[in-house]
C-alpha positions, -999 to +999 in steps of 0.1 A: +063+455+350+034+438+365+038+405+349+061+395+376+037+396+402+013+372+387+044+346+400+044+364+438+033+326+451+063+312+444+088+343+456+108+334+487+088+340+519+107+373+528+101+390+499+062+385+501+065+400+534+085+429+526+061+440+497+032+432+514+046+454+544+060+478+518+024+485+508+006+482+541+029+509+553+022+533+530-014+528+533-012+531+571+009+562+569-012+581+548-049+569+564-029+579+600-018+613+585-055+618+571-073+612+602-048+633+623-047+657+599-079+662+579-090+695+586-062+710+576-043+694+546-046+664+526-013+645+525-002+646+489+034+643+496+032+611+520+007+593+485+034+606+462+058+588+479+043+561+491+035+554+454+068+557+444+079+536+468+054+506+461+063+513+420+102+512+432+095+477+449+071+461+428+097+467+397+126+440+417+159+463+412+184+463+435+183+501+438+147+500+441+152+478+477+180+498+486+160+533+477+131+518+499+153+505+530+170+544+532+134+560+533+123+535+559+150+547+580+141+585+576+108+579+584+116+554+616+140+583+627+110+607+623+086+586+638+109+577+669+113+614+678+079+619+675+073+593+697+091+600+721+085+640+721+047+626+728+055+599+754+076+630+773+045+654+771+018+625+779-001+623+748-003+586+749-030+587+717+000+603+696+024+582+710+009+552+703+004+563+664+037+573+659+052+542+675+032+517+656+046+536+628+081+530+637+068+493+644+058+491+607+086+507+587+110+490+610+093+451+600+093+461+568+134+474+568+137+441+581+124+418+557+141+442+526+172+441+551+174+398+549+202+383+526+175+359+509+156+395+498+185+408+486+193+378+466+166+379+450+161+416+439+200+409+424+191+379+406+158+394+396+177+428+382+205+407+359+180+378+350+161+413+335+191+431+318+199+395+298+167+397+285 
């Protein structure tokens, strides 16, 4: 699985991006949900599937892209009502981390959202079943 990656130079500079922001995201979203919540749970859940995520994406299916564009979206949906319950009660800190997440996830729905991604994650997927 990770002998594709040893090519990622010469992938198509949208795809870089999305699985660079792919995994920067994750990261981000699990150090943020550490330091807010540290003293009183470890966030498991968000690793679990943050890993899963990153495996889902680093392994070029189409389903895998399409898997990671729909939990993008939940997560900018959670973030942007966070956000702006925070903005409403004027804790700008919280706001602030919860709208750079919805910064993040939304780049990163982006880049997996462009036609030349998709492209290649299809032409990835059958070059893979012929073989």
């Amino acid at each position: 699985m990770f002998n594709q990656l040893k090519n990622f130079k010469t992938f198509p500079k949208s795809v870089k991006n999305s699985i660079i922001l792919v995994f920067f995201q994750w990261i981000f979203l699990c150090i943020l949900f550490y330091v807010l919540f540290a003293s009183t749970e470890f966030p498991l859940r968000q690793i679990g599937a943050g890993g899963l995520c990153c495996l889902c994406v680093i392994t070029f299916k189409s389903w895998a892209r399409i898997l990671c564009i729909l939990s993008n979206i939940m997560i900018i949906i959670i973030a942007l009502t966070l956000f702006l319950t925070f903005f409403m009660a004027g804790e700008m800190t919280f706001a602030i981390y919860s709208g750079s997440i919805v910064i993040i996830f939304a780049c990163s729905t982006y880049f997996l959202f462009l036609k030349e991604t998709a492209v290649f994650f299809k032409n990835f997927s059958e070059n893979n079943k012929n073989e």
